[in-house]
Residue, then its C-alpha position, 0 to 999 in steps of 0.5 A: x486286328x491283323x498283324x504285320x499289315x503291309x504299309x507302302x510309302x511312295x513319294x516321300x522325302x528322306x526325312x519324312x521316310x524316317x519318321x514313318x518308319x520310325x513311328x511304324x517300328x514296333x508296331x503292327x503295322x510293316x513299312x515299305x518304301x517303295x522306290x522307281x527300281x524297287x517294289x511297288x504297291x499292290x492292289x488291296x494294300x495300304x498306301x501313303x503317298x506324296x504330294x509330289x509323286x501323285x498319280x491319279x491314274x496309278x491310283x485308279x489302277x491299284x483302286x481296279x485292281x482291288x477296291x480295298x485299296x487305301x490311299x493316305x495323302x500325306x500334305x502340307x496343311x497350306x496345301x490342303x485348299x489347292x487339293x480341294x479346289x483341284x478335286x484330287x479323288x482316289x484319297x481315302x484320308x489325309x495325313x498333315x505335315x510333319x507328321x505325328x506318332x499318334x496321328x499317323x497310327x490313328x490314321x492307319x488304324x482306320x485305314x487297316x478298318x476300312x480296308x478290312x470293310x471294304x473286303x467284307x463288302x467285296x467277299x459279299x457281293x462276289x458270293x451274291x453274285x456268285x450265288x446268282x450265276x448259279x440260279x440263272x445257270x440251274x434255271x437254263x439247265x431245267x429248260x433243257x432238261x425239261x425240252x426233251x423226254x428221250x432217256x438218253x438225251x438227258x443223260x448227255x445233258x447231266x454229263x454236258x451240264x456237270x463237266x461245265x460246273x466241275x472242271x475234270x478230266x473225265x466224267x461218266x455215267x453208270x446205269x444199273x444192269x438189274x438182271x446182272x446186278x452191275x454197272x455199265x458205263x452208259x456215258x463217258x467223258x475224256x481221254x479213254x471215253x471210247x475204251x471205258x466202255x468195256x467193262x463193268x463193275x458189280x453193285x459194290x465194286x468200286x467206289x462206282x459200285x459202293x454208291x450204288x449200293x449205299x445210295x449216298x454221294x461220296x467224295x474221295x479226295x486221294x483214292x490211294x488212301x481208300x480201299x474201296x476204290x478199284x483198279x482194274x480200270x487205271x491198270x488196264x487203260x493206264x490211267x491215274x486217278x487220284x480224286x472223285x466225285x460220285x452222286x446217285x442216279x434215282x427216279x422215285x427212290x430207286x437207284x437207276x445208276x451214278x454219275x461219276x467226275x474224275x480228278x480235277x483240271x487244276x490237281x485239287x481234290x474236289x470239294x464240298x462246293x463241287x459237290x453241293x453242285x452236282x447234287x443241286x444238277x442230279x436233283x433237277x434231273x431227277x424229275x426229269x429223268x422220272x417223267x422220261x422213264x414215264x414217257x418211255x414206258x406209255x410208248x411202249x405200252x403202245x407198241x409193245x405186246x402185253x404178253x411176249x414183249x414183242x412188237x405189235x401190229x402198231x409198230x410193224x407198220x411203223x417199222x416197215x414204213x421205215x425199212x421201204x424208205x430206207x431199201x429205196x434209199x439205198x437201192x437194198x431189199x426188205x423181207x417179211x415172215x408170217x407165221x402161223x402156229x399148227x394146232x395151238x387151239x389143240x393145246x389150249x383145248x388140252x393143257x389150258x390158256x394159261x400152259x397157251x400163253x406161256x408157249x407164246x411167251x417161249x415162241x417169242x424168245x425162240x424168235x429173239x433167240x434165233x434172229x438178228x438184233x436189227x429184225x423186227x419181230x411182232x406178234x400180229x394177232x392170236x398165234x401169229x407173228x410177223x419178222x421184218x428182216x431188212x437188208x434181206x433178199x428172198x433166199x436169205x429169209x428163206x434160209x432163215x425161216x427154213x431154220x426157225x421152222x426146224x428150231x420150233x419142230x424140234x422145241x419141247x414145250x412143257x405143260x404145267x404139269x411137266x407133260x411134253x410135247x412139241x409144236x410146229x408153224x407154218x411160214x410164209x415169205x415175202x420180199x420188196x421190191x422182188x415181190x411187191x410194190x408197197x408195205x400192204x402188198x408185201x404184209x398181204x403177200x406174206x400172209x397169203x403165202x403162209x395161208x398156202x402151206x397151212x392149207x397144205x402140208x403144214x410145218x413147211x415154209x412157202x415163198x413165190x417160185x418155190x416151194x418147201x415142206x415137210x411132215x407136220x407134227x401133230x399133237x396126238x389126239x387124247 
C-alpha cells in the first residue's frame, strides 16, 4: 500500500471532523478538510463527503476528471432508505453515523484498492489505446509510402512522418556520397533547413557520421557530454543542440544514409518510446525506399546507354519533347548538335573494340565536362552523339560546338598499351524555331548538317548560313 494517501473531508460538521481526523492520525491515511475558501478535492483522490453538502454534478466532475476517484458518503443509517429511493450514484461505499475507528479504516482500505484498481484499468486501456493510435497511424504511413516510387518523395514523407511521432525542433535526412565517402544533408527540417545544407560531414564525423559508419541507432541525450558530437555546424549556424536522435537509412543492408531529429519541443531529452518509434517508421520505409531505388534503376536502364551512362535515343525524343513545349511556352529557343566521330573505324581496326569502347566512354565525359548541367546529351548510335541545349539560339550552339570541336582535336586518347594518339568529329547544328517547325525536322536537320562537313573537310562544324572548317586529323595509317 501506498503511504500518506490524501483523504478529503467536505460536508461534515465539527464534531465528526474530529473524529475522522483523530482515527486518521497515526495512520497512512492524510486528512484534509476541505472548506468554501480552502483546498478543494482533486480528481483521483479519496473523498468522504456529507450528506448535506452532496453535489451530484461536483462528483460528476471529479469522477471525469479521473475515473479513479472515490466517493464515501458518510450518513445516518435512518437516512440510508431515503438514498436508495432517490437514486443518488457517483457513491463508491457508505460510512454509517457515528463513525468508527475500524469501520472507517476498513472503508478507506478498500477505497485506497479500488482506487488503485481503477488506475491499473486506466493505465491499461490508455496503453491499448495508445498502441492502437499507433497501428492505424503505421497502417496510413504504409499507404503513402507505398503511393509513390519516386526516391525522393518518400524521403519527404519519412521526415513529414517522423516530425509528427517526435516533436522537435528540427529533423533531416543525410544520404551517402559514395565517391567522397560523406553525408550531405538531402533534407532538412527547422529554423536553419535552407543554411544546413552547405555542409557536409565525413563517414564518422559526428554523430551523423558514427551512425553511419556503425550502422546502428544511437540516442544522445546531452551532446555536451558525448565526444562524438561535431560543432562545426551549432558554431557556424548559431544553433544549441542538446538531445538527438539518430537511426540508419538501409535498402537490402546497405547503408544509404541517416535520419537525424534534434532537441525536443518540450526541453526533454528523446527517449526509448522515441526511438522505438522512428525505428518502427525507418523499417516500414525500408521496403519502400528498396522498391524506389529498383523503380529507379529499371528507368534508367531504359533511357540510359550501357556503355557511356549517357542518354539514349529513347530519351532524346522524350527530352525534346519537353524543351519544344517549353520554347513555345516561353517564346525561347532549343538547338541541337550532332556529331559524329572521324575515323573511329581506324581505331577499332587498329587498337581493338575494347581501346573503341573506352574512347566512347572518354567522348562522353568530355561532353558532360564541357556543357551545362541543363543539356541533354545522348549518345544516338554507334559513334554518334546528340546535345540538346535549351534556351540556345544558333550562334550560341555554334560557339559551343566550335569549342568541343577543338577540346576533342586537342584530346590525347591512349591505347591500352599506353600508345597515343588523337581523334576529331564532325558537327552539325540545328535550332528551333530559327530552323525547323517540329523535333523530327530539327533531329533530321542536325543530321544532315553533320552529313555536309563528314563529306567535306571533317573536324569543322557546319550550321545553315554558315559555315566552319579546319584540317582534319587523322590517324596515320600503319
Amino acid at each position: 500500500m501506498n503511504k500518506n494517501v490524501r483523504v478529503y473531508l467536505h460536508g461534515l460538521n465539527r464534531q465528526e471532523e474530529d473524529a475522522l481526523l483523530g482515527f486518521m492520525q497515526g495512520s497512512r491515511f492524510d486528512p484534509l478538510v476541505c472548506r468554501n475558501q480552502g483546498p478543494q478535492p482533486e480528481p483521483g483522490s479519496i473523498l468522504i463527503v456529507g450528506k448535506s453538502s452532496w453535489d451530484t454534478d461536483r462528483i460528476k466532475d471529479l469522477k471525469k476528471g479521473n475515473p479513479a476517484t472515490q466517493v464515501i458518503l458518510a450518513v445516518f443509517e435512518d437516512d440510508l432508505e431515503t438514498i436508495f429511493q432517490q437514486k443518488i450514484t457517483q457513491i463508491d461505499d457508505y460510512l454509517i453515523l457515528p463513525i468508527h475507528a475500524k469501520r472507517l479504516i476498513f472503508a478507506l482500505g478498500k477505497a485506497e484498492d479500488r482506487k488503485a484498481q481503477f488506475e491499473d484499468l486506466i493505465r491499461t486501456t490508455s496503453e491499448r489505446d495508445q498502441t492502437t493510435r499507433e497501428l492505424s497511424y503505421f497502417i496510413k504511413v504504409g499507404k503513402a509510402l507505398t503511393s509513390t516510387l519516386d526516391t525522393g518523395s518518400i524521403l519527404d514523407i519519412i521526415m513529414e512522418k517522423t516530425n509528427e511521432l517526435v516533436k522537435a525542433e528540427a529533423g533531416s535526412v543525410l544520404l551517402l556520397d559514395e565517391e567522397k565517402n560523406e553525408l550531405y544533408f538531402e533534407l532538412a527540417e527547422g529554423e536553419k533547413k535552407h543554411d544546413i545544407k552547405r555542409f557536409r560531414l565525413k563517414v564518422g564525423e559526428g554523430i551523423a557520421g558514427w551512425v553511419a559508419l556503425h550502422g546502428e541507432p544511437i540516442i544522445v541525450e546531452d551532446v555536451a557530454t558525448d565526444k562524438r558530437f561535431c560543432h562545426k555546424i551549432d558554431d557556424s549556424l548559431d544553433f544549441k543542440t542538446r538531445s538527438i536522435l539518430c537511426v540508419p537509412l538501409r535498402s537490402k543492408g546497405k547503408i544509404l544514409g541517416v535520419l537525424e531529429v534534434i532537441n525536443k519541443i518540450d526541453g526533454k531529452p528523446f527517449d526509448r518510446k522515441d526511438l522505438d518509434l522512428v525505428l518502427t517508421l525507418v523499417d516500414q520505409a525500408s521496403i519502400a525506399i528498396e522498391n524506389s531505388l529498383l523503380y529507379k534503376k529499371a528507368t534508367e536502364l531504359a533511357i540510359t546507354d550501357g556503355l557511356t551512362q549517357l542518354y539514349n535515343f529513347r530519351y532524346l525524343h522524350q527530352s525534346l519533347d519537353i524543351e519544344i513545349s517549353r520554347a513555345n511556352r516561353y517564346h525561347t529557343q532549343v538547338s541541337l548538335i550532332f556529331l559524329d566521330l572521324d575515323y573511329f573505324k581506324r581505331v577499332n581496326d587498329r587498337f581493338g573494340h575494347l581501346v573503341g569502347s573506352q574512347l566512347l566512354v572518354e567522348i562522353g565525359t568530355i561532353l558532360k565536362n564541357h556543357l551545362r548541367p541543363m543539356d541533354v546529351i545522348c549518345r544516338y548510335g554507334g559513334d554518334e552523339f546528340i546535345a540538346v541545349l535549351p534556351e540556345t539560339g544558333p550562334e550560341a550552339a555554334f560557339g559551343t560546338s566550335e569549342r568541343l570541336r577543338k577540346t576533342m582535336e586537342e584530346y590525347t586518347f591512349y591505347s591500352d598499351t599506353g600508345e597515343a594518339f588523337h581523334l576529331t568529329a564532325s558537327f552539325g547544328i540545328a535550332s528551333y524555331p530559327n530552323h525547323v517547325k517540329d523535333k523530327n525536322e530539327l533531329i533530321q536537320l542536325a543530321d544532315q548538317s553533320m552529313y555536309r562537313v563528314k563529306e567535306g573537310t571533317r573536324n569543322a562544324v557546319f550550321m545553315i548560313g554558315r559555315q566552319k572548317n579546319s584540317l582534319s586529323m587523322e590517324i596515320p595509317e600503319g
